[in-house]
Jmol script that loads the backbone (N, CA, C; Angstrom):
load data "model"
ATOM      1  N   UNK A   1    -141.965-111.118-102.809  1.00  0.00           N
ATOM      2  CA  UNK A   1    -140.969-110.138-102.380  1.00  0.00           C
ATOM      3  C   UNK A   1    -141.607-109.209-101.348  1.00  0.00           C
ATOM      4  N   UNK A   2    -141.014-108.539-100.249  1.00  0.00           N
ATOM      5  CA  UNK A   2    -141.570-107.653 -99.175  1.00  0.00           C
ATOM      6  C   UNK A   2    -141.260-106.740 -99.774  1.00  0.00           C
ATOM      7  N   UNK A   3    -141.987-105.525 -98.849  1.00  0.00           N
ATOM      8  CA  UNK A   3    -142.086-104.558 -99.499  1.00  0.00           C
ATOM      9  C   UNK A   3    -141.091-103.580 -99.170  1.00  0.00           C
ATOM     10  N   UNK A   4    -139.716-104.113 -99.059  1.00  0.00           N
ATOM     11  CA  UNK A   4    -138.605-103.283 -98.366  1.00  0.00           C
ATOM     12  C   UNK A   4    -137.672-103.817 -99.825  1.00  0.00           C
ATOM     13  N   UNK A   5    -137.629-104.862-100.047  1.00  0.00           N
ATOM     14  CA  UNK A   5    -137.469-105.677-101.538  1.00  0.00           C
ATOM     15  C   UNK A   5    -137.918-104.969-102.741  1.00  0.00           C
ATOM     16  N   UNK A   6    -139.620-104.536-102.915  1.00  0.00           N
ATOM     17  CA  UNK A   6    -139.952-103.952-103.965  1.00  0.00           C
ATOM     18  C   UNK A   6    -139.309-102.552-103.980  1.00  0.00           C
ATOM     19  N   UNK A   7    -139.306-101.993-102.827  1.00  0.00           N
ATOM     20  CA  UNK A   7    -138.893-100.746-102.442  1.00  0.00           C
ATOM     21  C   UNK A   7    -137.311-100.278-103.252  1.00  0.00           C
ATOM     22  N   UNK A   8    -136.535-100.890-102.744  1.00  0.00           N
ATOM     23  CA  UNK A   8    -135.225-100.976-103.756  1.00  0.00           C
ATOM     24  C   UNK A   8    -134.821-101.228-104.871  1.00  0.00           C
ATOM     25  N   UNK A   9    -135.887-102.197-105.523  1.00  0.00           N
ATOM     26  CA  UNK A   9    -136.086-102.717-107.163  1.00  0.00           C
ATOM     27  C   UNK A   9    -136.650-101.508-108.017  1.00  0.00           C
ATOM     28  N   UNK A  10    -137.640-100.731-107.154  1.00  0.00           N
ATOM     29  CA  UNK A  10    -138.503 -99.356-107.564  1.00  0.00           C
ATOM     30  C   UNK A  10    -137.373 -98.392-107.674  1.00  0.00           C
ATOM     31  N   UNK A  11    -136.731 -98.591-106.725  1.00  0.00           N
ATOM     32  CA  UNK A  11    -135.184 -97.336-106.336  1.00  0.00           C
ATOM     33  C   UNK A  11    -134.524 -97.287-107.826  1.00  0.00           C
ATOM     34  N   UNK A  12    -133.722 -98.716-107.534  1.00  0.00           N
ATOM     35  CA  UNK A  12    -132.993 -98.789-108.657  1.00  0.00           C
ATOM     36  C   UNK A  12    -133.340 -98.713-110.116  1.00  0.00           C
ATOM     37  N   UNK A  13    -134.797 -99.218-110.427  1.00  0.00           N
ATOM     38  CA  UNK A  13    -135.024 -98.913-111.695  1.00  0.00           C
ATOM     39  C   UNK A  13    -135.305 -97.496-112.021  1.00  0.00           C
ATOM     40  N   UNK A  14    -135.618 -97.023-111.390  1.00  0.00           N
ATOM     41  CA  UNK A  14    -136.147 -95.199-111.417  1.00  0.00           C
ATOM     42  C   UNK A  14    -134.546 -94.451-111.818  1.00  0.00           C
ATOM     43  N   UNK A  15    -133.338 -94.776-110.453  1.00  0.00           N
ATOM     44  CA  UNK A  15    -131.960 -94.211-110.478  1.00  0.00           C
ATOM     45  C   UNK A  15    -131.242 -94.520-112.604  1.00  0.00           C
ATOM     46  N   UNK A  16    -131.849 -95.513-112.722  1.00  0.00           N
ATOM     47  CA  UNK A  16    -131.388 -96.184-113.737  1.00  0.00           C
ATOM     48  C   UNK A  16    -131.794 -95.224-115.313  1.00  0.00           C
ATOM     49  N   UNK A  17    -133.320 -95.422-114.726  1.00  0.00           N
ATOM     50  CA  UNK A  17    -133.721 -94.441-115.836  1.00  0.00           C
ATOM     51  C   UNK A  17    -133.115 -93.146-115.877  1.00  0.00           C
ATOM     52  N   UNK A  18    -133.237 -92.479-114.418  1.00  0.00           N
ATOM     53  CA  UNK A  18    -132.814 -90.701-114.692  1.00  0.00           C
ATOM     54  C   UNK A  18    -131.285 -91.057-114.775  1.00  0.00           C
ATOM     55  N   UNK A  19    -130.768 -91.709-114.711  1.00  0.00           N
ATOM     56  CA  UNK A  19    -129.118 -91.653-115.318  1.00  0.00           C
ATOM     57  C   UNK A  19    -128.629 -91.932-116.840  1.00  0.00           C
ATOM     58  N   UNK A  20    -130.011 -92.675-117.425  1.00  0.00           N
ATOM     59  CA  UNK A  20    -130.016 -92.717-118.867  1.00  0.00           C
ATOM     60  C   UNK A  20    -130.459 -91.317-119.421  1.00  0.00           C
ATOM     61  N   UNK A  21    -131.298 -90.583-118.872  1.00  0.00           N
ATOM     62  CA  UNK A  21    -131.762 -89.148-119.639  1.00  0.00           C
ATOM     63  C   UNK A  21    -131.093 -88.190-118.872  1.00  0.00           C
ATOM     64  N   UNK A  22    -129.936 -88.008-118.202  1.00  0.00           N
ATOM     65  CA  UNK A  22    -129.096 -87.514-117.240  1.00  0.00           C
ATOM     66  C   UNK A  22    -128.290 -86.892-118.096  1.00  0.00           C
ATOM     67  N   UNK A  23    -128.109 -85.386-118.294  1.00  0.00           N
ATOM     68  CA  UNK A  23    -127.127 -84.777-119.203  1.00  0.00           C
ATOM     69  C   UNK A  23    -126.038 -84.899-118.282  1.00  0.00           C
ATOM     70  N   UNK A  24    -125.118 -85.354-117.922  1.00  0.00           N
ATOM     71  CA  UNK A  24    -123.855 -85.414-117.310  1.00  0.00           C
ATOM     72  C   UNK A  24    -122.851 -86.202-118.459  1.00  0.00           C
ATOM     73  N   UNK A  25    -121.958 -86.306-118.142  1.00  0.00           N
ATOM     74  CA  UNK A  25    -120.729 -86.931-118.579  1.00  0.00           C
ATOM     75  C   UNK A  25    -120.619 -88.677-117.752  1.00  0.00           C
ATOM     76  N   UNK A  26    -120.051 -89.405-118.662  1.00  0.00           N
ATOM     77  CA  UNK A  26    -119.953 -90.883-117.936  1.00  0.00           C
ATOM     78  C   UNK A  26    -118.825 -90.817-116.721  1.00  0.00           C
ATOM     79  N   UNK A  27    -117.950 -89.837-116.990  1.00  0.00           N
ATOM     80  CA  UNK A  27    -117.024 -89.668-115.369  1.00  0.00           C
ATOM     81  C   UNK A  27    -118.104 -89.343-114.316  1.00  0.00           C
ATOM     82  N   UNK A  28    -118.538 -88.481-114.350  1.00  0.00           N
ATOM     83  CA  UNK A  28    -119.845 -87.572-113.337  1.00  0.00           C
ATOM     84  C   UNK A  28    -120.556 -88.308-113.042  1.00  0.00           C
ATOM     85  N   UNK A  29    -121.052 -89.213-114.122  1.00  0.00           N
ATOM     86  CA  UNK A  29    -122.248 -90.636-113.489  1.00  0.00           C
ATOM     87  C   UNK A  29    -121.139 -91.091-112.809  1.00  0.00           C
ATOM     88  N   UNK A  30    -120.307 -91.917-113.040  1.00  0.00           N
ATOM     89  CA  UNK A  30    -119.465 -92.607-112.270  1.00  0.00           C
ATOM     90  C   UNK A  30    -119.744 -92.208-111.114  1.00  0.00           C
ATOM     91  N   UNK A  31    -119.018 -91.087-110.930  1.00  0.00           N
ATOM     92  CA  UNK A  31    -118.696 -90.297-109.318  1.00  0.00           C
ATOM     93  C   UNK A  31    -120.064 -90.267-108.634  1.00  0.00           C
ATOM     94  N   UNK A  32    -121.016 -89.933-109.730  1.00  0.00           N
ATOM     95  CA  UNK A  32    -122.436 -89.585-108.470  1.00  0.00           C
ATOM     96  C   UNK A  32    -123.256 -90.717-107.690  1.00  0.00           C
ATOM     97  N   UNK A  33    -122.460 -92.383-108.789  1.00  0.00           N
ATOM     98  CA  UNK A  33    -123.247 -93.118-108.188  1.00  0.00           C
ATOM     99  C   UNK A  33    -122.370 -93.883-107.170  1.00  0.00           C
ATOM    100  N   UNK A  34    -120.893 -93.521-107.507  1.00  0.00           N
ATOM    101  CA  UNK A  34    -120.172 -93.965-106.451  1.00  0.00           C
ATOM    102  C   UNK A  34    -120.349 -93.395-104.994  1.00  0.00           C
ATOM    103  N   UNK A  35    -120.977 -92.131-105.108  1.00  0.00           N
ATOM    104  CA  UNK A  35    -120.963 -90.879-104.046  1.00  0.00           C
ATOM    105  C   UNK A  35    -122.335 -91.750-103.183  1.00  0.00           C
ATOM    106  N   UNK A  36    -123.321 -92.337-103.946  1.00  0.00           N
ATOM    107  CA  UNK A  36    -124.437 -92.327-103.438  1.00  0.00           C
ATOM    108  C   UNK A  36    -124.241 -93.608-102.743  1.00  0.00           C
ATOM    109  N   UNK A  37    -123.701 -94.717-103.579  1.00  0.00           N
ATOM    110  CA  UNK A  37    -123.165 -95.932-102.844  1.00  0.00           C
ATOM    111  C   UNK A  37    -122.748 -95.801-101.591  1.00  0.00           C
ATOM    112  N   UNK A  38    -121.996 -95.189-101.271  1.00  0.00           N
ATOM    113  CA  UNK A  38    -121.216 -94.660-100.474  1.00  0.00           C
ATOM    114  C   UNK A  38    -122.276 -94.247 -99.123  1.00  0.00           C
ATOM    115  N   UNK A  39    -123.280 -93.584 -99.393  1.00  0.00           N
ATOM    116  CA  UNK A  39    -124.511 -92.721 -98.321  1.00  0.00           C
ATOM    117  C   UNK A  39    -125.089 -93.897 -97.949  1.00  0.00           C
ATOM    118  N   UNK A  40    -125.231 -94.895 -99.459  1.00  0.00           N
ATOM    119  CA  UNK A  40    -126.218 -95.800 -98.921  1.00  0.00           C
ATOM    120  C   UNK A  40    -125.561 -96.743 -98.054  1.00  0.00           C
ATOM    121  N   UNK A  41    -124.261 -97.002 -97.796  1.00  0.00           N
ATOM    122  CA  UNK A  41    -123.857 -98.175 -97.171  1.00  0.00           C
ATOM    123  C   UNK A  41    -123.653 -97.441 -96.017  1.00  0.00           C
ATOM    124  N   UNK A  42    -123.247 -95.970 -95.373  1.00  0.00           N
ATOM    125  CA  UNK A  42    -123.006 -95.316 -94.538  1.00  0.00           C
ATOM    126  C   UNK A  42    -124.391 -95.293 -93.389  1.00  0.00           C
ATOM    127  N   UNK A  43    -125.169 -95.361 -94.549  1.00  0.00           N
ATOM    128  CA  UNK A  43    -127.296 -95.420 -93.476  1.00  0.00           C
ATOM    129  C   UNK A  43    -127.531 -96.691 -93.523  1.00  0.00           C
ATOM    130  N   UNK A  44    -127.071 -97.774 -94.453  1.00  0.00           N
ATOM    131  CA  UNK A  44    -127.332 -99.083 -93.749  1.00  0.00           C
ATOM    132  C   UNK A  44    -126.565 -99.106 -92.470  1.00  0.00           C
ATOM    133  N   UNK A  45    -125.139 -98.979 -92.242  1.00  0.00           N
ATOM    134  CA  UNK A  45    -124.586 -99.173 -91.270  1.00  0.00           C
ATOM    135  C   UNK A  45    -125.165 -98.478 -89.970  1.00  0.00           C
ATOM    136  N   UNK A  46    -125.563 -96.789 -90.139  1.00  0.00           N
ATOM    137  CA  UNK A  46    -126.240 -96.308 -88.683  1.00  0.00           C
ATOM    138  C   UNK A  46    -127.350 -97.126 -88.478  1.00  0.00           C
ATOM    139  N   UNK A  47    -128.239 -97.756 -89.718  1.00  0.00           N
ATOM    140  CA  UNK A  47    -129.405 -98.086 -89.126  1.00  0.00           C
ATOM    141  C   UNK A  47    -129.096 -99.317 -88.171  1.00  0.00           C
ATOM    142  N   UNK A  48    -127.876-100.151 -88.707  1.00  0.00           N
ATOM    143  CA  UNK A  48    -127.555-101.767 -87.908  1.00  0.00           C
ATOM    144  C   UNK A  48    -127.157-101.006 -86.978  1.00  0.00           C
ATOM    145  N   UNK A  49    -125.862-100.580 -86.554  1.00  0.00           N
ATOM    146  CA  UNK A  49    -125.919 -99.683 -84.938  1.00  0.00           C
ATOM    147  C   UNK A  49    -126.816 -99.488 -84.090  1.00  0.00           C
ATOM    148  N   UNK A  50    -127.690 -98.796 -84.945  1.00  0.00           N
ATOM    149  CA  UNK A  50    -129.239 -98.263 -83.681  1.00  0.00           C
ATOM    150  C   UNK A  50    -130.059 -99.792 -83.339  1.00  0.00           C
ATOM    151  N   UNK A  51    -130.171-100.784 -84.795  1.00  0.00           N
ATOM    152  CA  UNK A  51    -130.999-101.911 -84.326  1.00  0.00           C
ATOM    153  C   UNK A  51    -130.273-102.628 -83.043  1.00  0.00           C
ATOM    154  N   UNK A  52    -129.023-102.736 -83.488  1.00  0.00           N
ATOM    155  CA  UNK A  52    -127.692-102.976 -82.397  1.00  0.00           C
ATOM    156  C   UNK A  52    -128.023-102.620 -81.190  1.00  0.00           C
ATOM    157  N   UNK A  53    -128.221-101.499 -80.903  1.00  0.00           N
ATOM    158  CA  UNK A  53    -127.907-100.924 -79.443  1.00  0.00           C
ATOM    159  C   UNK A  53    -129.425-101.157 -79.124  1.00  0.00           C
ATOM    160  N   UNK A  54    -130.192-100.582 -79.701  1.00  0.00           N
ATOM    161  CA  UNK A  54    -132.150-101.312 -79.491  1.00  0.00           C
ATOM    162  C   UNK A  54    -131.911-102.369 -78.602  1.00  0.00           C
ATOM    163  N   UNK A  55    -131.394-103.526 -79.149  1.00  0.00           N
ATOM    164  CA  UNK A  55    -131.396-104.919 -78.959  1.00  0.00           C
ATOM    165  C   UNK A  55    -131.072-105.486 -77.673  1.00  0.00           C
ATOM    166  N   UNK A  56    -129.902-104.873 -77.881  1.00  0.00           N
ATOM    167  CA  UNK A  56    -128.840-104.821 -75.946  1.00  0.00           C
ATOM    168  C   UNK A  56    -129.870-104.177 -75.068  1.00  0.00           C
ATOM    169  N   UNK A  57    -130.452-103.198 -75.273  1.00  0.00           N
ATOM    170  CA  UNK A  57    -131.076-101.935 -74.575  1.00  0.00           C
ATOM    171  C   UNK A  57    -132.501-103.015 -73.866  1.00  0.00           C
ATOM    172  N   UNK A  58    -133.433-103.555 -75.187  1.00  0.00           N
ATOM    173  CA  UNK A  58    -134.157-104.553 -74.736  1.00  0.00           C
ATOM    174  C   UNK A  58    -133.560-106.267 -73.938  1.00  0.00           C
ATOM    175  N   UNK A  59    -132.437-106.422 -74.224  1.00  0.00           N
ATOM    176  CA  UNK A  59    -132.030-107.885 -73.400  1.00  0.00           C
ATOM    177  C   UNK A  59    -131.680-107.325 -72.347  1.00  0.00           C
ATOM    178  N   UNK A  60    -131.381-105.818 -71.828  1.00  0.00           N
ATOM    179  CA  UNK A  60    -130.776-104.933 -70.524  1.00  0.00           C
ATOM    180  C   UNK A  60    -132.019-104.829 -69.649  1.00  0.00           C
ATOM    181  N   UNK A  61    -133.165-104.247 -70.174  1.00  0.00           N
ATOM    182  CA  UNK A  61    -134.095-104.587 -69.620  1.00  0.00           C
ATOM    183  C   UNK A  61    -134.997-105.746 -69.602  1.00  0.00           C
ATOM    184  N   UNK A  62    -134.763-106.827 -70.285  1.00  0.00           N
ATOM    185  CA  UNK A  62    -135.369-107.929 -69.861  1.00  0.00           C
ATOM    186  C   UNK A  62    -134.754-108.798 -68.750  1.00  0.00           C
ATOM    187  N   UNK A  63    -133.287-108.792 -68.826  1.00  0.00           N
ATOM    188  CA  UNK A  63    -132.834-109.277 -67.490  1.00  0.00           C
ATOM    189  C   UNK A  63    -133.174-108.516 -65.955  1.00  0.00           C
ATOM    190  N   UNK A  64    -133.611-107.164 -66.269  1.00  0.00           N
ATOM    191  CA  UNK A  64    -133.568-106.435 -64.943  1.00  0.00           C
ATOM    192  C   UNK A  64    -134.888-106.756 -64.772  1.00  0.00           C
ATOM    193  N   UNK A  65    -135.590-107.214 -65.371  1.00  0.00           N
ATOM    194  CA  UNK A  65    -137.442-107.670 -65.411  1.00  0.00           C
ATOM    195  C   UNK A  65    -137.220-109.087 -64.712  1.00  0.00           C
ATOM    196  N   UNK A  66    -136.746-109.800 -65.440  1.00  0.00           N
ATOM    197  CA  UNK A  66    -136.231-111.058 -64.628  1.00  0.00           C
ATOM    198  C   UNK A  66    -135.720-110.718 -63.145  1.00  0.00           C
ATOM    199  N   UNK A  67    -134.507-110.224 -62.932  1.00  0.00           N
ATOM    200  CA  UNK A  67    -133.870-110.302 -61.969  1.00  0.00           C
ATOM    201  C   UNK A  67    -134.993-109.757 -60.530  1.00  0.00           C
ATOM    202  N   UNK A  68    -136.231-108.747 -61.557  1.00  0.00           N
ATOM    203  CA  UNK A  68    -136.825-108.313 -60.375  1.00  0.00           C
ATOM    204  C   UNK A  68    -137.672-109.262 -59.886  1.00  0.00           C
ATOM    205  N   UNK A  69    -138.529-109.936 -60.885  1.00  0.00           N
ATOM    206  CA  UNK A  69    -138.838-111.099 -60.487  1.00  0.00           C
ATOM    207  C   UNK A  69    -138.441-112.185 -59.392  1.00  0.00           C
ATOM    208  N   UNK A  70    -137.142-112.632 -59.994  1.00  0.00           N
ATOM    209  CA  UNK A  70    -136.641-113.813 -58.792  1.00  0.00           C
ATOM    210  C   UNK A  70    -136.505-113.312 -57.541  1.00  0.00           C
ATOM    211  N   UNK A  71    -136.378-111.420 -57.557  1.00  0.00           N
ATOM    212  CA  UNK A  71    -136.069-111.804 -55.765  1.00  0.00           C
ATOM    213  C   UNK A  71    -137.430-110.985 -55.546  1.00  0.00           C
ATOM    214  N   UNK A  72    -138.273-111.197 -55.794  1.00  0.00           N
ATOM    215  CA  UNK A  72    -140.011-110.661 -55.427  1.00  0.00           C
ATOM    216  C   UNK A  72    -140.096-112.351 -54.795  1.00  0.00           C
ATOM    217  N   UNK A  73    -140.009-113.235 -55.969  1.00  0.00           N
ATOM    218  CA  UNK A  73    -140.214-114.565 -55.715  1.00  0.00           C
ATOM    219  C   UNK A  73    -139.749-115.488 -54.388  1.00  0.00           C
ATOM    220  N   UNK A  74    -138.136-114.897 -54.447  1.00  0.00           N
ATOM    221  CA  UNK A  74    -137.427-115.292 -53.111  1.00  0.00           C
ATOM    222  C   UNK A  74    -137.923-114.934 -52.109  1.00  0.00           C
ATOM    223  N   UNK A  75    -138.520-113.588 -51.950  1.00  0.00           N
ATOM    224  CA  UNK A  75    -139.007-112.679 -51.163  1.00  0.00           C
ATOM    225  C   UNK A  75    -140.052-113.523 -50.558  1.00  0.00           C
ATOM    226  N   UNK A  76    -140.727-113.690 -51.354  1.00  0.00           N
ATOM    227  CA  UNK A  76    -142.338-114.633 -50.937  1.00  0.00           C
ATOM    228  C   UNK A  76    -142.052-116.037 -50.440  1.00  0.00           C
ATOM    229  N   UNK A  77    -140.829-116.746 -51.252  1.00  0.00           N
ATOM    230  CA  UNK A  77    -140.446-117.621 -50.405  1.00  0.00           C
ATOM    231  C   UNK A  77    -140.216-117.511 -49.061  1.00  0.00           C
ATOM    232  N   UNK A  78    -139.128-117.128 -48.721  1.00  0.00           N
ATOM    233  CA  UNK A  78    -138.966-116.419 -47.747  1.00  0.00           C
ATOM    234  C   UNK A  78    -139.850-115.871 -46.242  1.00  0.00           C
ATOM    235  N   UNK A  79    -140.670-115.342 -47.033  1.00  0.00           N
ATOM    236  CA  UNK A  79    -141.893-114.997 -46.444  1.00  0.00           C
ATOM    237  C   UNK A  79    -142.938-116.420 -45.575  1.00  0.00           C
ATOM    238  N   UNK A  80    -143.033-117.065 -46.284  1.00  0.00           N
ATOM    239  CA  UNK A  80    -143.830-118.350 -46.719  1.00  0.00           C
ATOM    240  C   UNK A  80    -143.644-118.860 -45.470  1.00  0.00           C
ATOM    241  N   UNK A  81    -141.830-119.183 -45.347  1.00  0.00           N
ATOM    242  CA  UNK A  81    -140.906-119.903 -44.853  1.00  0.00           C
ATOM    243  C   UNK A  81    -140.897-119.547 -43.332  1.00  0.00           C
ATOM    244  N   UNK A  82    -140.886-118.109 -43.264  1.00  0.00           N
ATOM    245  CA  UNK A  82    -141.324-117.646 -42.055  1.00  0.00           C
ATOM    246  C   UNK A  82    -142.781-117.551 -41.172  1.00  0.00           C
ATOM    247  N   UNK A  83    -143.699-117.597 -42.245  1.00  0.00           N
ATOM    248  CA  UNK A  83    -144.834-117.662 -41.702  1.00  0.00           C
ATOM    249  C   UNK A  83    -145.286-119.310 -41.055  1.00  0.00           C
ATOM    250  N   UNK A  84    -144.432-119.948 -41.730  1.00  0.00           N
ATOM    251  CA  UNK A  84    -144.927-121.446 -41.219  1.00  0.00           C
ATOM    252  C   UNK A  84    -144.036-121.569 -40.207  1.00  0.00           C
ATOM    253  N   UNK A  85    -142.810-121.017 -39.276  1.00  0.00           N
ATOM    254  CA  UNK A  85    -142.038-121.532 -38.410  1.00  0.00           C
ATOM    255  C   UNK A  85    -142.764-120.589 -37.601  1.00  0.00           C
ATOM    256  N   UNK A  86    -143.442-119.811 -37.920  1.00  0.00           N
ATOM    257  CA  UNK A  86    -144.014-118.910 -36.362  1.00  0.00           C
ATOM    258  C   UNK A  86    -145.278-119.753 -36.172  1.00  0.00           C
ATOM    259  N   UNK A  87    -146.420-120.418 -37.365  1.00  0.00           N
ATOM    260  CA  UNK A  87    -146.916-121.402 -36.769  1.00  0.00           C
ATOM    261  C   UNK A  87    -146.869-122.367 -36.428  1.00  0.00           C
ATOM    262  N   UNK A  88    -145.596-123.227 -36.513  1.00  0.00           N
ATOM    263  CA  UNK A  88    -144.969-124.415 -35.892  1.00  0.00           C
ATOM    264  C   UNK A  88    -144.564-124.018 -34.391  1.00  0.00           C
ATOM    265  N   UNK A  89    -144.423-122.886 -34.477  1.00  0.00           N
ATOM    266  CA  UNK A  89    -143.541-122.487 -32.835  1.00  0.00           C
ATOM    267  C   UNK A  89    -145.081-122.268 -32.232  1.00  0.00           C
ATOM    268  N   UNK A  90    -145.547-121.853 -32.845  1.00  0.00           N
ATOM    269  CA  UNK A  90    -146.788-121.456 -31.732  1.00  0.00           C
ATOM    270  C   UNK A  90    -147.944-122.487 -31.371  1.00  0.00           C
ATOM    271  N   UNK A  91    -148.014-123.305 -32.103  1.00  0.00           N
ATOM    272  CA  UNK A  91    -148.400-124.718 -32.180  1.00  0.00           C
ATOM    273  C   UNK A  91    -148.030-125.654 -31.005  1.00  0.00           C
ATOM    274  N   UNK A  92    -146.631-125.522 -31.246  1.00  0.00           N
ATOM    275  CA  UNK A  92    -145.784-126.363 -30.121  1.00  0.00           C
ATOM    276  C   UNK A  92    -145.497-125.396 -28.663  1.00  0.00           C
ATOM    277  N   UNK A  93    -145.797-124.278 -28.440  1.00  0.00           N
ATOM    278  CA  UNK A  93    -145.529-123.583 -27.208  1.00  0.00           C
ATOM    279  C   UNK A  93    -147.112-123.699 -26.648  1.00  0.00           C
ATOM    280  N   UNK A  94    -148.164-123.817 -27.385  1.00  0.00           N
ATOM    281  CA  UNK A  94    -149.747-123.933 -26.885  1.00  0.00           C
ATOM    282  C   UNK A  94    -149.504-125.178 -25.932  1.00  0.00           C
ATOM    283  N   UNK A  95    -150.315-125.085 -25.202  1.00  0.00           N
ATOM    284  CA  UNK A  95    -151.056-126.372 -24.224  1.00  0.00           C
ATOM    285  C   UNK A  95    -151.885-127.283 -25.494  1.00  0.00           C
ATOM    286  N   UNK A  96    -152.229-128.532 -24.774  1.00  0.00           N
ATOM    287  CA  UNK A  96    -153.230-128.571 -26.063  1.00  0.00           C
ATOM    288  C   UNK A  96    -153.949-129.497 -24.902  1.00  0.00           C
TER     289      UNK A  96
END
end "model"
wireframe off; spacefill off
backbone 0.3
color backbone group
């Protein structure tokens, strides 16, 4: 089991105990653990949101990493492309 696994097994058995030595009423448990259910599914959900938007945020900048790439690359093509037609031209305009 990871330790995000033990982490919640530790949760729940602990919640379990202090609700057995818990002077409240069984309505009041009810409500407090419905209340807490409730927090806990409310912070799972912000935490998936934030991993959510993380995620996009990193594939947003990995395409703009890419994209800078290909036209650095084109660029040099490009470049390449030109440097060999000015020595073809100058090649062929020489005497020889």
């Amino acid at each position: 089991m990871d330790k995000f696994g033990s982490f919640l097994l530790g949760l729940g058995i602990g919640v379990g105990v202090g609700f057995l030595f818990a002077p409240r009423s069984g309505e009041e448990t009810r409500d407090l653990l419905k209340s807490k259910a409730d927090e806990g599914k409310d912070y799972l959900k912000r935490q998936s949101d934030d991993l959510r938007s993380s995620a996009a945020e990193a594939v947003d900048k990995g395409r703009d990493a890419i994209s800078r790439q290909r036209d650095s690359i084109n660029d040099a093509i490009e470049a390449g492309k030109q440097a060999y037609r000015e020595k073809v031209d100058q090649s062929t305009t020489q005497p020889a």
